[in-house]
Structures are given as structure tokens and as C-alpha cells.
GUROKOL-913941 format. One record per atom (N, C-alpha, C): chain; residue in three letters; x, y, z; atom name. Coordinates in nm, 3 decimals. Each point is the difference from the previous one (the first is absolute). Layout:
REC, kette, rest, c1, c2, c3, atom
REC, A, Ala, X, Y, Z, CA
...
This chain:
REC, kette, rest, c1, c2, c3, atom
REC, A, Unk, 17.005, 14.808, 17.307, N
REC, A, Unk, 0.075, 0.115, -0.047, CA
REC, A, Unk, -0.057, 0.041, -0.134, C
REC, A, Unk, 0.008, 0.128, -0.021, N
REC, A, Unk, -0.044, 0.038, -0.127, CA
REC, A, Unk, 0.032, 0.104, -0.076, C
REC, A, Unk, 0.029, 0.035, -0.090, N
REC, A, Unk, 0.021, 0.169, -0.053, CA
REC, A, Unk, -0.039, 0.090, 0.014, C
REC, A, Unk, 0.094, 0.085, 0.033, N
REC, A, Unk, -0.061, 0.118, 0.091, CA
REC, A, Unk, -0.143, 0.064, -0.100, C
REC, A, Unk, 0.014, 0.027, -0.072, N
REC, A, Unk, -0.084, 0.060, -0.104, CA
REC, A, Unk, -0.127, -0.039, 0.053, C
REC, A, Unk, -0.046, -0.127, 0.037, N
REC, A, Unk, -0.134, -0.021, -0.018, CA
REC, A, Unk, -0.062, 0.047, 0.106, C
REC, A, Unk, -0.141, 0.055, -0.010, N
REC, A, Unk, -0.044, 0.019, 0.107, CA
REC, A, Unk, -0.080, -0.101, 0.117, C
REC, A, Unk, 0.025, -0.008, 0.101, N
REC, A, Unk, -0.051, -0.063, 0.100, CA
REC, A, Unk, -0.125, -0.090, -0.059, C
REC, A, Unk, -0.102, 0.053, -0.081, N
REC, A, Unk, -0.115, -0.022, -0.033, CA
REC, A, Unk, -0.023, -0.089, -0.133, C
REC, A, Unk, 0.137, 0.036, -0.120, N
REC, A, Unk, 0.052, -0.059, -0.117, CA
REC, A, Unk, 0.102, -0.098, 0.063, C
REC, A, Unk, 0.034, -0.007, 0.078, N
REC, A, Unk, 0.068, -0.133, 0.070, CA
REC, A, Unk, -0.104, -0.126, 0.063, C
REC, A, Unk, -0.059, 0.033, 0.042, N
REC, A, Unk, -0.087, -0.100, 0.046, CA
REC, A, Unk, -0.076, -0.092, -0.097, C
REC, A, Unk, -0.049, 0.168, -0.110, N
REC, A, Unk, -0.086, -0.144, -0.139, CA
REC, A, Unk, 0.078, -0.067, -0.050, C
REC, A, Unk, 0.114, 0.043, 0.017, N
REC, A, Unk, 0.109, -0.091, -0.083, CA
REC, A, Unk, 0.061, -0.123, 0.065, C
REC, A, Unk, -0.029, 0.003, 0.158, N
REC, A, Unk, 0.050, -0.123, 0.022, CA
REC, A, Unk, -0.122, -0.101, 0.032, C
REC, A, Unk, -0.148, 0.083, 0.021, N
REC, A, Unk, -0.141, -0.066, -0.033, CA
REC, A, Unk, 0.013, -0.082, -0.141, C
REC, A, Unk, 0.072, 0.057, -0.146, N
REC, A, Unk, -0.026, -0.056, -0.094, CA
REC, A, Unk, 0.122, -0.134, 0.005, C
REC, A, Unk, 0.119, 0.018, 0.077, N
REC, A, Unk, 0.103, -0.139, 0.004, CA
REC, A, Unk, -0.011, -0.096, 0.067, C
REC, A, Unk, -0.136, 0.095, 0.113, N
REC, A, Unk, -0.020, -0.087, 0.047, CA
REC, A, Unk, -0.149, -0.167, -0.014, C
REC, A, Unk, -0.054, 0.062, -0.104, N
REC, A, Unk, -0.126, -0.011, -0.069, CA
REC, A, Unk, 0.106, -0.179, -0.095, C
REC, A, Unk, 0.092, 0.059, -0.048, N
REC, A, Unk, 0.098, -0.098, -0.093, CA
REC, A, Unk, 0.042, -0.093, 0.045, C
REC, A, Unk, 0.042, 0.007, 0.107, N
REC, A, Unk, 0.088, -0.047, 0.123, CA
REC, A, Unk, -0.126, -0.135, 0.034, C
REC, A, Unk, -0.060, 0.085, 0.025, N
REC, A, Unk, -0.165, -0.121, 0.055, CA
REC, A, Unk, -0.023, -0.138, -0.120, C
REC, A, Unk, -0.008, 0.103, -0.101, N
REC, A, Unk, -0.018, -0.088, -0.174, CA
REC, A, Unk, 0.117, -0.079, -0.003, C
REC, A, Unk, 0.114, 0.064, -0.020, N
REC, A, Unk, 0.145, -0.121, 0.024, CA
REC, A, Unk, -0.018, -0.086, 0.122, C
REC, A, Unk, -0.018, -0.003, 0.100, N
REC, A, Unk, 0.005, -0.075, 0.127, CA
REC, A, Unk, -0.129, -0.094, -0.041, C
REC, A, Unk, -0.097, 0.036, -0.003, N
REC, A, Unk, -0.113, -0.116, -0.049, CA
REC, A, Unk, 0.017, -0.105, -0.169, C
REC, A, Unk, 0.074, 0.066, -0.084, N
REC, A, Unk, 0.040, -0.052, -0.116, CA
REC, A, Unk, 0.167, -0.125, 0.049, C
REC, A, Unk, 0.047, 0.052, 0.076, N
REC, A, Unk, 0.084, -0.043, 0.040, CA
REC, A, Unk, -0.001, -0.136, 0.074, C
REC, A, Unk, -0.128, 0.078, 0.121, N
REC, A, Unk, 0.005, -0.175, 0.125, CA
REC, A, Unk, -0.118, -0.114, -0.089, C
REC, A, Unk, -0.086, 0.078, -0.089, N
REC, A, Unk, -0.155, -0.066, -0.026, CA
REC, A, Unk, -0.001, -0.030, -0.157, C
REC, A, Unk, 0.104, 0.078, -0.102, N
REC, A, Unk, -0.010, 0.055, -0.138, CA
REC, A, Unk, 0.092, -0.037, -0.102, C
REC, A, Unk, -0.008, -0.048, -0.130, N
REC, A, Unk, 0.077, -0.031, -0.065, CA
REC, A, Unk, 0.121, 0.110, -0.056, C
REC, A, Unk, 0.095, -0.040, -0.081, N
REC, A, Unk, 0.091, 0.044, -0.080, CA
REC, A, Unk, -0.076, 0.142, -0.091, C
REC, A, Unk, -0.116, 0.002, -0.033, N
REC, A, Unk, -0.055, 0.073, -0.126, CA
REC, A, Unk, -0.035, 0.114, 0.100, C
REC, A, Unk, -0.064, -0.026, 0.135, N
REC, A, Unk, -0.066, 0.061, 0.120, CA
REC, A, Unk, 0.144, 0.111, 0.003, C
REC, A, Unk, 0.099, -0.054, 0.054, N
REC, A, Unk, 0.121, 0.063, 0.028, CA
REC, A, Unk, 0.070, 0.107, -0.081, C
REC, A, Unk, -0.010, -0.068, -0.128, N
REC, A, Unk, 0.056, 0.037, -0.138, CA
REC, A, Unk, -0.130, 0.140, -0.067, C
REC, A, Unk, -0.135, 0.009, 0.073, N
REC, A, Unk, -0.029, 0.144, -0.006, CA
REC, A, Unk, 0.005, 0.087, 0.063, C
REC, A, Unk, 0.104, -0.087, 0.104, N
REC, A, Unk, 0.026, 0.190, 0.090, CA
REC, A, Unk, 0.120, -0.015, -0.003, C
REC, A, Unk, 0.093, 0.005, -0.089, N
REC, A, Unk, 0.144, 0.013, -0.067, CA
REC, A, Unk, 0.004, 0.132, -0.105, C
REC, A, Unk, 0.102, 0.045, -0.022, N
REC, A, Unk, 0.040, 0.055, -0.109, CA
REC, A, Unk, 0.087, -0.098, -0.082, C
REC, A, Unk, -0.015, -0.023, -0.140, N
REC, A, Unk, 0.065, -0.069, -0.078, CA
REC, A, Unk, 0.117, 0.086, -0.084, C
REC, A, Unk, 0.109, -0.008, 0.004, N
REC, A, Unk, 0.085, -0.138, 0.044, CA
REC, A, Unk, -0.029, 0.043, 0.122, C
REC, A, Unk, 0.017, -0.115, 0.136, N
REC, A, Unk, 0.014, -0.009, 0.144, CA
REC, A, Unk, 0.131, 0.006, -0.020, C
REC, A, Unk, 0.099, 0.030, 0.111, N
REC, A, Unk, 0.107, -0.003, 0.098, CA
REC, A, Unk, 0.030, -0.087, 0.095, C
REC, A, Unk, 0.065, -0.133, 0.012, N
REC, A, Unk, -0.037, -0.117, 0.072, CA
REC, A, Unk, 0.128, 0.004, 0.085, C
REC, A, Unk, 0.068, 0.021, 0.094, N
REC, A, Unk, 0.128, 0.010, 0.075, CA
REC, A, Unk, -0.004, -0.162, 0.051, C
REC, A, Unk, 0.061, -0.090, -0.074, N
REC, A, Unk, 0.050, -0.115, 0.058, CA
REC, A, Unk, 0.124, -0.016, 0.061, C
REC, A, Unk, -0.009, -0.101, 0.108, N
REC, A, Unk, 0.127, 0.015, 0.078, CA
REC, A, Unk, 0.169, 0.000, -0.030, C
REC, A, Unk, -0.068, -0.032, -0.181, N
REC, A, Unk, 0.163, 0.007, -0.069, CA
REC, A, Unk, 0.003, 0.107, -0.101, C
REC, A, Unk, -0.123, 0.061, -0.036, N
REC, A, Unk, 0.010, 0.048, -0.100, CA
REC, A, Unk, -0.131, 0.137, -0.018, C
REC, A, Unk, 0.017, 0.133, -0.131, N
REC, A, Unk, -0.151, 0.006, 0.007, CA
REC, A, Unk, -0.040, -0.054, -0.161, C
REC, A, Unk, -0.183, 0.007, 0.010, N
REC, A, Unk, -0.042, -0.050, -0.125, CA
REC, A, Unk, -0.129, 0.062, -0.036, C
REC, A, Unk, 0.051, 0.039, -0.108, N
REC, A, Unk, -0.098, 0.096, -0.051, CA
REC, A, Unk, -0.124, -0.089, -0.069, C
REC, A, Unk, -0.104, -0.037, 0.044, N
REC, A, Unk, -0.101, -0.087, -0.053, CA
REC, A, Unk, -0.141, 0.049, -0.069, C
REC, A, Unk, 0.009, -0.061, -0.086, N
REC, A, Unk, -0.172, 0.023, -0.092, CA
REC, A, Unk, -0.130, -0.103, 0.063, C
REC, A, Unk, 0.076, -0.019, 0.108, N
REC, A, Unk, -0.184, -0.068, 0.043, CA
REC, A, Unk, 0.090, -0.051, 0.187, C
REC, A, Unk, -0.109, 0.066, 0.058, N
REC, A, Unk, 0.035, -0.022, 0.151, CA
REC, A, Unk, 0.075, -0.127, 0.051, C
REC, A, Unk, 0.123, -0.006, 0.021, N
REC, A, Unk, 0.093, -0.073, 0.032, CA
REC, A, Unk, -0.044, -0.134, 0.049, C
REC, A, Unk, -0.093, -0.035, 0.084, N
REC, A, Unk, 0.001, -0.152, 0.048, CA
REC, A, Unk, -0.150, 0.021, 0.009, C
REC, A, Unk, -0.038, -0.152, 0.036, N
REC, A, Unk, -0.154, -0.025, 0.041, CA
REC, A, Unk, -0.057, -0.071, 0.078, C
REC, A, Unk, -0.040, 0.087, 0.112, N
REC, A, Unk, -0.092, 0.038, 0.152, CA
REC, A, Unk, -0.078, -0.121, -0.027, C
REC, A, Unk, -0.043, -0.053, -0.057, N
REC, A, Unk, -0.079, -0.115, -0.013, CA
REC, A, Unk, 0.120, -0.137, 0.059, C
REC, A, Unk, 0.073, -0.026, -0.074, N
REC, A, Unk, 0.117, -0.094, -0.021, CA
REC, A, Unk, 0.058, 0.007, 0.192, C
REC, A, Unk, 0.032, 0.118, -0.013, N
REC, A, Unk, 0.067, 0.075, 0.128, CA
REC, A, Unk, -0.068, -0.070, 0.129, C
REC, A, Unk, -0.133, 0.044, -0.010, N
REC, A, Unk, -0.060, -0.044, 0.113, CA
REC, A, Unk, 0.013, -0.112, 0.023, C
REC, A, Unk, -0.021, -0.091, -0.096, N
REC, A, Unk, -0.038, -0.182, -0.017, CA
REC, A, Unk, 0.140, -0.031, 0.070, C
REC, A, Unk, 0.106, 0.074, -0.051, N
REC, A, Unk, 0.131, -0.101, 0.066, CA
REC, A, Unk, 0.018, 0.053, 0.108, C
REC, A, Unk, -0.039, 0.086, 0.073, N
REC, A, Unk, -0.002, 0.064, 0.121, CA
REC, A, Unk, -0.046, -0.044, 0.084, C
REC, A, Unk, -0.135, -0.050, 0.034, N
REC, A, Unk, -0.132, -0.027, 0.040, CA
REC, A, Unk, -0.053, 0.185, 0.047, C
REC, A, Unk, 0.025, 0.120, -0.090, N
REC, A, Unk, 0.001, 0.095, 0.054, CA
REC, A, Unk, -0.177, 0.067, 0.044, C
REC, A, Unk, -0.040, 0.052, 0.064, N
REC, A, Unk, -0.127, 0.030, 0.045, CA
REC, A, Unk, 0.042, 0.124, -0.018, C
REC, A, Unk, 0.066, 0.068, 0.087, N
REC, A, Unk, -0.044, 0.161, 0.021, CA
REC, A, Unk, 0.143, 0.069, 0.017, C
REC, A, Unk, -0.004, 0.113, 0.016, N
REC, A, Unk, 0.136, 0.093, 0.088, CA
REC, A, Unk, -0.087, 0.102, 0.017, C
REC, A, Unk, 0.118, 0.011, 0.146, N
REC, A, Unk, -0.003, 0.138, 0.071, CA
REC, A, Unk, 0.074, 0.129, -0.056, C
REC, A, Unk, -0.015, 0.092, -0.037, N
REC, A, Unk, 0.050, 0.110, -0.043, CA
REC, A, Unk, -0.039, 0.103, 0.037, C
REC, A, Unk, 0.159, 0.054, -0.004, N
REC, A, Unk, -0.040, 0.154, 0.039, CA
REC, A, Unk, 0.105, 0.083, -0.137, C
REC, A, Unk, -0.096, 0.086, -0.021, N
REC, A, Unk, 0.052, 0.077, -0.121, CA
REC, A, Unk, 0.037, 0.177, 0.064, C
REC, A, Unk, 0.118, 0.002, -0.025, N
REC, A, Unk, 0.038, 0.186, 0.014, CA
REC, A, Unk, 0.027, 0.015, -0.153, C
REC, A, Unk, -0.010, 0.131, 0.014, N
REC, A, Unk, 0.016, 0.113, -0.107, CA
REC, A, Unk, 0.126, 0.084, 0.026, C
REC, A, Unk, 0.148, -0.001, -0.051, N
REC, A, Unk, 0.086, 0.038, 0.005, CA
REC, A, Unk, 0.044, 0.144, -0.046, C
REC, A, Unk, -0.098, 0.038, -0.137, N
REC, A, Unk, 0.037, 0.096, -0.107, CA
REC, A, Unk, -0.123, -0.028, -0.064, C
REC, A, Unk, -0.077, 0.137, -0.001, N
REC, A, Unk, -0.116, -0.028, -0.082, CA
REC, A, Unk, 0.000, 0.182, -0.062, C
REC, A, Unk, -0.049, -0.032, -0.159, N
REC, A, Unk, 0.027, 0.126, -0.077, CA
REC, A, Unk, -0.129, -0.022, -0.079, C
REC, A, Unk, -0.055, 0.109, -0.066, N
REC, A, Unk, -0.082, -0.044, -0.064, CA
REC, A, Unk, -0.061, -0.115, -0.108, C
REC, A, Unk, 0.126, -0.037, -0.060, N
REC, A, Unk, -0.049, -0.105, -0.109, CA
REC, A, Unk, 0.168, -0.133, 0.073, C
REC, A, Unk, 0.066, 0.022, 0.110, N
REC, A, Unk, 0.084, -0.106, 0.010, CA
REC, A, Unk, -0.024, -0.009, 0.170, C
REC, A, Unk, 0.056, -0.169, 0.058, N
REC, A, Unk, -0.026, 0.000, 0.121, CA
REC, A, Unk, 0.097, -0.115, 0.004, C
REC, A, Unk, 0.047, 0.002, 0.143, N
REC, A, Unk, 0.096, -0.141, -0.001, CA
REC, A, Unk, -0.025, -0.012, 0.165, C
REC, A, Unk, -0.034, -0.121, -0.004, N
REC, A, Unk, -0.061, -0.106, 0.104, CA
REC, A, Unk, 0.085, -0.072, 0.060, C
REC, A, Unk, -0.038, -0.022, 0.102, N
REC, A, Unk, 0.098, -0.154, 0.082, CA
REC, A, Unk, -0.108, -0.026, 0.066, C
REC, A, Unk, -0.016, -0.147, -0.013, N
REC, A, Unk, -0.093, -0.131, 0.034, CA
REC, A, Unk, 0.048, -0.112, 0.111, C
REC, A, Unk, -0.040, -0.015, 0.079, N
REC, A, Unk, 0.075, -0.083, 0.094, CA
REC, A, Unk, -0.141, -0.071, 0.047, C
REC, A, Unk, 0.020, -0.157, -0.031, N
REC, A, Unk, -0.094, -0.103, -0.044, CA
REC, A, Unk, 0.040, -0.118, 0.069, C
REC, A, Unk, -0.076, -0.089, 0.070, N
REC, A, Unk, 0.025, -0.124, 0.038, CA
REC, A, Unk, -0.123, -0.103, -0.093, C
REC, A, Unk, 0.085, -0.105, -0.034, N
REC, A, Unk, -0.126, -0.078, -0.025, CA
REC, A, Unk, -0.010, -0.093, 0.029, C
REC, A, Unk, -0.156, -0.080, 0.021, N
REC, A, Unk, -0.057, -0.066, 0.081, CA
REC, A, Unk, -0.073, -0.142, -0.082, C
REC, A, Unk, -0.017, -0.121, 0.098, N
REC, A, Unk, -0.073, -0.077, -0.076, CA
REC, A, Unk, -0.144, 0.023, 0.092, C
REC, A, Unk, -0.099, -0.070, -0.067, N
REC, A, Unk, -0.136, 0.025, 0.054, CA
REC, A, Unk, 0.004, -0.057, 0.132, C
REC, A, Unk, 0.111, -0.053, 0.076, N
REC, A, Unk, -0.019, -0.079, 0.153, CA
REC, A, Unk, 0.076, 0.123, 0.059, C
REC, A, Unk, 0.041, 0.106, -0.047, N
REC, A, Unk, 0.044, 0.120, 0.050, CA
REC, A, Unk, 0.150, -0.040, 0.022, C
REC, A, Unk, 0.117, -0.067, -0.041, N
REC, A, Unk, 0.147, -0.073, 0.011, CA
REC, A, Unk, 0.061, 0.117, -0.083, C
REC, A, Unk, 0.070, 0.024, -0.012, N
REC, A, Unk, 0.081, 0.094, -0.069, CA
REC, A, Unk, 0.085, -0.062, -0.107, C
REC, A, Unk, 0.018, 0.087, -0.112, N
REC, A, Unk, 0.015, -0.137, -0.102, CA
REC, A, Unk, 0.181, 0.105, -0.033, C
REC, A, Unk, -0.006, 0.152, -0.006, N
REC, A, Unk, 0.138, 0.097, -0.028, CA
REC, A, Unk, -0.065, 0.157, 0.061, C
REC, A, Unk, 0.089, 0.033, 0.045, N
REC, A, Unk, -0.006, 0.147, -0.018, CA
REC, A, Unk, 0.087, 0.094, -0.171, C
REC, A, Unk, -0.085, 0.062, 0.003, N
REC, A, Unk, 0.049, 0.060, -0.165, CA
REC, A, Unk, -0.009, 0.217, 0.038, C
REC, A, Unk, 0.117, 0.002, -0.035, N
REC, A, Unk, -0.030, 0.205, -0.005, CA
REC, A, Unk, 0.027, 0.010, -0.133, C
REC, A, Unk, -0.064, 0.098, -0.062, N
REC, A, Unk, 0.025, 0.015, -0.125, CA
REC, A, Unk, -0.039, 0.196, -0.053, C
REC, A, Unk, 0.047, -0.005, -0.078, N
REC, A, Unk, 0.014, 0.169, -0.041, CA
REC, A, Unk, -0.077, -0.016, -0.129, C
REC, A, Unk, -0.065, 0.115, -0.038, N
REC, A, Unk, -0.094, -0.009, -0.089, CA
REC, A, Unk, 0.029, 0.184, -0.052, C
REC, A, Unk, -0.032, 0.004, -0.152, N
REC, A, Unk, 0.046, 0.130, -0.058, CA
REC, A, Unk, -0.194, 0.019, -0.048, C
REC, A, Unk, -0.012, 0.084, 0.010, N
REC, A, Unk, -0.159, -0.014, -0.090, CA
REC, A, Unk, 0.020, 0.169, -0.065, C
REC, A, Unk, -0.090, 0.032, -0.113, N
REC, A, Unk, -0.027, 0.065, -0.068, CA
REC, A, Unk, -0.111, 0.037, -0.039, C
REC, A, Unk, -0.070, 0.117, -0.055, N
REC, A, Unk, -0.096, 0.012, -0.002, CA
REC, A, Unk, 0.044, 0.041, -0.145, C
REC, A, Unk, -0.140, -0.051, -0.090, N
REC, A, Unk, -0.007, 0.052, -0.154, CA
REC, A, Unk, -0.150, -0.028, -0.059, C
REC, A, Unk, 0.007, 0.092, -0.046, N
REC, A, Unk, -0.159, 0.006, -0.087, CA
REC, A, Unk, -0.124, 0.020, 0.141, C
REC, A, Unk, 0.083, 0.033, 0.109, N
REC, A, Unk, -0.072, 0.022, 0.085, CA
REC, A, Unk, -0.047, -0.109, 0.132, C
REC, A, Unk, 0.123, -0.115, -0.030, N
REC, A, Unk, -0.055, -0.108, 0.100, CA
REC, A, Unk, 0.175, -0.078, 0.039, C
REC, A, Unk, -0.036, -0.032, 0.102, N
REC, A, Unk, 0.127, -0.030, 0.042, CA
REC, A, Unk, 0.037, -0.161, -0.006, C
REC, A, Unk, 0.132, -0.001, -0.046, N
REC, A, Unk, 0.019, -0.172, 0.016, CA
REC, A, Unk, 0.149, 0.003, 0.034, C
REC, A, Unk, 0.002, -0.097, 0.013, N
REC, A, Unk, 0.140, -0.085, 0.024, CA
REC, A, Unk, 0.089, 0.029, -0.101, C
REC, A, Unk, 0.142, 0.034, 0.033, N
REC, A, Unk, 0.045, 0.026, -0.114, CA
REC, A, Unk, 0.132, -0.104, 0.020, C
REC, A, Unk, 0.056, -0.003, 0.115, N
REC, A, Unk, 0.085, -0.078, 0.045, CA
REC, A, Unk, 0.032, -0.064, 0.160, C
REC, A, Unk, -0.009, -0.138, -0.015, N
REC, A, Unk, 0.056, -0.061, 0.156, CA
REC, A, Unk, 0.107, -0.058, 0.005, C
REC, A, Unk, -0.016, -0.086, 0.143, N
REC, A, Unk, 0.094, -0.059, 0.032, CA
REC, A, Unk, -0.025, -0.079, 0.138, C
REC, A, Unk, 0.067, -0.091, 0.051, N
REC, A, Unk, -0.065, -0.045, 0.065, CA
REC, A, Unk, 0.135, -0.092, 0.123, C
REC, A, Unk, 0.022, 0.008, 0.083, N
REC, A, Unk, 0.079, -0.055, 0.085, CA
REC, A, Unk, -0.056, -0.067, 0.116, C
REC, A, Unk, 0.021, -0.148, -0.060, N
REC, A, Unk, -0.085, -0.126, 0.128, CA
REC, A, Unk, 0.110, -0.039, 0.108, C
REC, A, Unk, -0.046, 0.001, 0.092, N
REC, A, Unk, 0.033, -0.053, 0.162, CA
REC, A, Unk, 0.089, 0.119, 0.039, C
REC, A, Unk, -0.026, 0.150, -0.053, N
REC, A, Unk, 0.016, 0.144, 0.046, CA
REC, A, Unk, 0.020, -0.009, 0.177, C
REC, A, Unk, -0.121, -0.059, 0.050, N
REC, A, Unk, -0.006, 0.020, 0.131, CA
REC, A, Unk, 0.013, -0.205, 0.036, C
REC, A, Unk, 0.024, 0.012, 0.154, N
REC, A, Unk, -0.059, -0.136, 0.064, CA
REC, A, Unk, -0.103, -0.002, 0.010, C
């Protein structure tokens, strides 16, 4: 879905460029540290925890740590685009993740706010809801 305003043609680079981010977060994410993550953020981040939100100066947890207690290898994802405007976009992510013997370790959906400024888009706020699906 998108605003009417844009044209067919200004819609597409724009979800070419979230989607360009999306790739960088997903590889910083399954392969990449905290610092990896923490440059495709906007600072403060927006962290929606399951009790609370939290406005943070350095990307909320660390993908490194994460994996190790996981045994996590990879996820499957599929990313839609809900609302996309020129400089704002809000996402829903629906993710399984996996250990490297292919076992399923949670399913996670999560909503994502991104923004564009100075001409590049990041993360501005998530959230994240595990065992969403069976």
C-alpha cells in the first residue's frame, strides 16, 4: 500500500531503496554485530518491548550474543510494505528462525517504522512479537 501521491514509478525506487536496507539489516542481523545494526538505525531508536517502549542511544540488544544462545543460523522472511511516503514507511516482517540443521528455533512478526533523512533511510522504530505464528 502506498500514498496516493506517488507515482507508480516514484513508488518503486522507493521500495528498491527499503528494500536495499532491508538486505543490510537482514545480513547485519543473521551474520553482523550490534555496531553493523546500530548503522542502519536512527538514533534515538524506538524499541517496543513486550512490556514497555524504549527510547535507546545505541541499538537495543546484540545479534552476536543472540545467535550464540540460540544456536541461530538463518530466517526466513518475508517483508511487506504497508504505508510507504516519501521520507516514512511502516513494515511488517514475518520471520521464522532457524538453526543451521534447518529445526526451527521461534517464529517472530514484527512491525518496523523507517524514515528517510539526509536522504537515506533507516529504522526509526520496531518491535517484535515471538511465537506470532505455530
Amino acid at each position: 500500500m502506498s500514498d496516493n501521491r506517488l507515482t507508480p514509478e516514484r513508488q518503486a525506487e522507493l521500495e528498491a531503496e527499503i528494500e536495499a536496507l532491508m538486505k543490510r539489516y537482514h545480513a547485519g542481523f543473521t551474520g553482523g554485530t550490534r555496531d553493523d545494526l546500530q548503522a542502519l538505525v536512527h538514533l534515538p531508536v524506538i524499541y517496543v518491548s513486550e512490556t514497555e517502549a524504549q527510547v535507546r542511544d545505541r541499538y537495543p540488544f546484540d545479534p552476536v550474543k543472540m545467535r550464540a544462545a540460540n544456536d541461530f543460523d538463518h530466517a526466513d522472511t518475508t517483508t511487506r510494505i504497508v504505508h510507504l511516503e516519501e521520507t516514512r514507511a511502516h513494515l511488517v516482517i514475518e520471520g521464522t528462525r532457524h538453526r543451521a540443521d534447518g529445526s526451527i528455533i521461534e517464529s517472530i512478526d514484527s512491525f518496523y517504522i523507517l524514515h528517510k533523512r539526509d536522504g537515506e533511510w533507516k529504522v526509526s522504530v520496531f518491535s517484535g512479537v515471538r511465537g506470532a505464528r505455530a
